[in-house]
C-alpha positions as a printed NumPy array, in Angstrom:
array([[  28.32 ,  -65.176,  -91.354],
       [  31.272,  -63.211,  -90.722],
       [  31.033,  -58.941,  -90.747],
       [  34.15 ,  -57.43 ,  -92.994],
       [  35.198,  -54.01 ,  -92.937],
       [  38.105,  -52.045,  -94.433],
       [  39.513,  -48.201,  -94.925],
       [  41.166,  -47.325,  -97.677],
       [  44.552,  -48.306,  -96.551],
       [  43.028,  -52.191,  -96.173],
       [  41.814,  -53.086,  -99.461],
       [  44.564,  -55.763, -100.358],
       [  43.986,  -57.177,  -96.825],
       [  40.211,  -57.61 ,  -96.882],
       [  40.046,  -58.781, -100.348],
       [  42.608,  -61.37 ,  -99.064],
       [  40.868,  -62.52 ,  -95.809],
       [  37.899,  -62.609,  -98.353],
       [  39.736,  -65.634, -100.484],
       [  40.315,  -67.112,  -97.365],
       [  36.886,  -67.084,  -96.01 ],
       [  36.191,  -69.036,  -99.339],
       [  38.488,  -71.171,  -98.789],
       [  37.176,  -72.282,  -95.617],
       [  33.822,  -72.357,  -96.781],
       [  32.607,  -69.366,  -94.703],
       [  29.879,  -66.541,  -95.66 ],
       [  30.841,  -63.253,  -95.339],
       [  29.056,  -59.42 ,  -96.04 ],
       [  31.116,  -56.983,  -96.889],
       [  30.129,  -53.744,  -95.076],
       [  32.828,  -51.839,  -97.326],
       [  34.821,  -49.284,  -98.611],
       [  35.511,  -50.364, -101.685],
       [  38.09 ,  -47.93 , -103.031],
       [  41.213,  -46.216, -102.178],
       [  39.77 ,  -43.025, -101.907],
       [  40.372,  -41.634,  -98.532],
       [  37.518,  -42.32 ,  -96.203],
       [  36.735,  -42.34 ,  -92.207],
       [  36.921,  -46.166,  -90.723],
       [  34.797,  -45.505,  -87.547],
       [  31.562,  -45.709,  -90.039],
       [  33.135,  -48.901,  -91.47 ],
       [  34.049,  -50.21 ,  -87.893],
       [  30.757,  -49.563,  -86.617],
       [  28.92 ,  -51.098,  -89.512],
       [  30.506,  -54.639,  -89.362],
       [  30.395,  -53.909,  -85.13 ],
       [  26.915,  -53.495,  -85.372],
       [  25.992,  -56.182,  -87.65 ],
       [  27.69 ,  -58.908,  -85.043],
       [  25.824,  -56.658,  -82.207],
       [  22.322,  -56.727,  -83.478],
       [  23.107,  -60.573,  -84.724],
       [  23.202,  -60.456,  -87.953],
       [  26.711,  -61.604,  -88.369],
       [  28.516,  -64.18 ,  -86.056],
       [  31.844,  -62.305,  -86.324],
       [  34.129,  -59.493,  -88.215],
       [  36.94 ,  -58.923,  -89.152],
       [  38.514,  -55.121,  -89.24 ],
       [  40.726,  -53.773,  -90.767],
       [  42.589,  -50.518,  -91.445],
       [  46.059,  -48.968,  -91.682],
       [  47.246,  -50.14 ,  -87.895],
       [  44.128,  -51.843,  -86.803],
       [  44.05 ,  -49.065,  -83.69 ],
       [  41.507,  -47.067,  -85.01 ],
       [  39.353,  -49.556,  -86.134],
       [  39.405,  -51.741,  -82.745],
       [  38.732,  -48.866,  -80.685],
       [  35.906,  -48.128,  -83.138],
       [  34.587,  -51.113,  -82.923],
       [  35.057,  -51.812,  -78.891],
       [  32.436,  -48.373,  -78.617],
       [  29.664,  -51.267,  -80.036],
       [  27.482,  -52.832,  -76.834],
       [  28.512,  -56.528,  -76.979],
       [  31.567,  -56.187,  -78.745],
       [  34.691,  -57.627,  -77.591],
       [  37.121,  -56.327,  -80.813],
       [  41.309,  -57.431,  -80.396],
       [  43.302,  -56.052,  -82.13 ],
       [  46.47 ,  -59.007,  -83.105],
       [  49.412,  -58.961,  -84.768],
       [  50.543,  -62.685,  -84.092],
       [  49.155,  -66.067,  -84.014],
       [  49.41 ,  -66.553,  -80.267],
       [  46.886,  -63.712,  -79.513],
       [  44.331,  -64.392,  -81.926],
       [  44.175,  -67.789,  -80.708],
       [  43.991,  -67.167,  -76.851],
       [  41.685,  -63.661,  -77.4  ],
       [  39.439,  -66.2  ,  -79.318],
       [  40.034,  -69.203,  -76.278],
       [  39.754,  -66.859,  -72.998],
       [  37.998,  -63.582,  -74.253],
       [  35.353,  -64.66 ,  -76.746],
       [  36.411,  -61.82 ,  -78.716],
       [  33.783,  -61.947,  -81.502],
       [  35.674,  -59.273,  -83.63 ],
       [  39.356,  -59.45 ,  -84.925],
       [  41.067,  -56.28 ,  -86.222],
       [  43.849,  -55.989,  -88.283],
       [  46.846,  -53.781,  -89.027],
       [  47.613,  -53.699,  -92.76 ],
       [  50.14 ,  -51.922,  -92.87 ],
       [  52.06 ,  -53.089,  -89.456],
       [  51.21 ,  -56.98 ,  -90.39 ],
       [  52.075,  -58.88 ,  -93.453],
       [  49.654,  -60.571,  -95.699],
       [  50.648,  -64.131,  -94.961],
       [  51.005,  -63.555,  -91.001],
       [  47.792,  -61.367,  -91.252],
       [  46.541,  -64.665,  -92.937],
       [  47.244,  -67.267,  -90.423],
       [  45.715,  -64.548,  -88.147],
       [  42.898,  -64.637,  -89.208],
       [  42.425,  -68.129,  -89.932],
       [  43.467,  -69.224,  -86.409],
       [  40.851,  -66.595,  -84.827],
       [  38.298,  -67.981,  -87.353],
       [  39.222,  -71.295,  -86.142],
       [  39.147,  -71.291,  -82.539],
       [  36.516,  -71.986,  -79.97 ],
       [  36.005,  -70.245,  -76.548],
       [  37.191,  -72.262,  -74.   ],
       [  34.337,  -71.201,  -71.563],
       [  34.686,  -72.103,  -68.111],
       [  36.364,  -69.492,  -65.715],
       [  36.756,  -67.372,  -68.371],
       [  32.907,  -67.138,  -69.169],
       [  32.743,  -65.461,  -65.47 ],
       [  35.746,  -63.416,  -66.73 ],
       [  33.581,  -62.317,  -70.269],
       [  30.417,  -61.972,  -67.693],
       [  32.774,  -59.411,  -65.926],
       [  33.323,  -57.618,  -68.931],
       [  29.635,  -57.148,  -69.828],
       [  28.567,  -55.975,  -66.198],
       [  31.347,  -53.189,  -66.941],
       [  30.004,  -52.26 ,  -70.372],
       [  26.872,  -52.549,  -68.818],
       [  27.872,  -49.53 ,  -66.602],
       [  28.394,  -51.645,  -63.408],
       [  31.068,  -50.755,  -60.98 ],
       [  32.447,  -53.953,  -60.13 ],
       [  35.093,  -52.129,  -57.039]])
């Protein structure tokens, strides 16, 4: 199941990444908005966060008018590991090395059809594991308030 979350600015996107998620057979909740009225994306960020946090969703996908807001939204989630990607090249290697289970997007910075292939190559990839699960490991003992000096 795959978390999806928009601002107003990121309507087109989602309901893009949406037809794509059908088209690749996935399930997906949509944690909203759902107009253009002007609205605050850290709620939105930290609903589709939290719902790959707590579980209930394998992944999300974020997205808002640069994708800044909404990945540093989403990175203040325990267990999240949000990148924010503009190219093919780093959704595929934040999805091999990182584990990154959320994917944000820039809507207005990326077009639709790059902000397509995006997605569909972070949807598509598999963490490598190996060294860089001790790398991910090092990650979590710094969320986890560890200092690791």
């Amino acid at each position: 199941m795959i978390a999806l979350a928009c601002d107003h600015a990121a309507l087109e996107m989602k309901q893009m990444i949406k037809n794509l998620l059908n088209e690749m057979g996935l399930e997906y909740h949509d944690y909203g908005t759902f107009t253009e009225d002007s609205c605050d994306y850290p709620i939105f960020a930290a609903r589709a966060a939290g719902a790959v946090a707590n579980g209930e969703c394998d992944r999300a996908i974020v997205i808002c008018g640069t994708g800044i807001g909404m990945s540093i939204a989403a990175n203040k989630v325990k267990g999240v590991r949000c990148a924010l990607c503009g190219d093919v090249y780093s959704a595929e290697m934040t999805r091999r090395h990182n584990d990154s289970n959320v994917l944000a997007l820039g809507a207005r910075v990326t077009g639709i059809e790059v902000a397509r292939l995006i997605a569909k190559t972070w949807l598509s990839t598999e963490f490598e594991g190996g060294r860089h699960a001790r790398r991910v490991e090092l990650i979590s003992k710094i969320e986890a308030g560890e200092n690791l000096g």
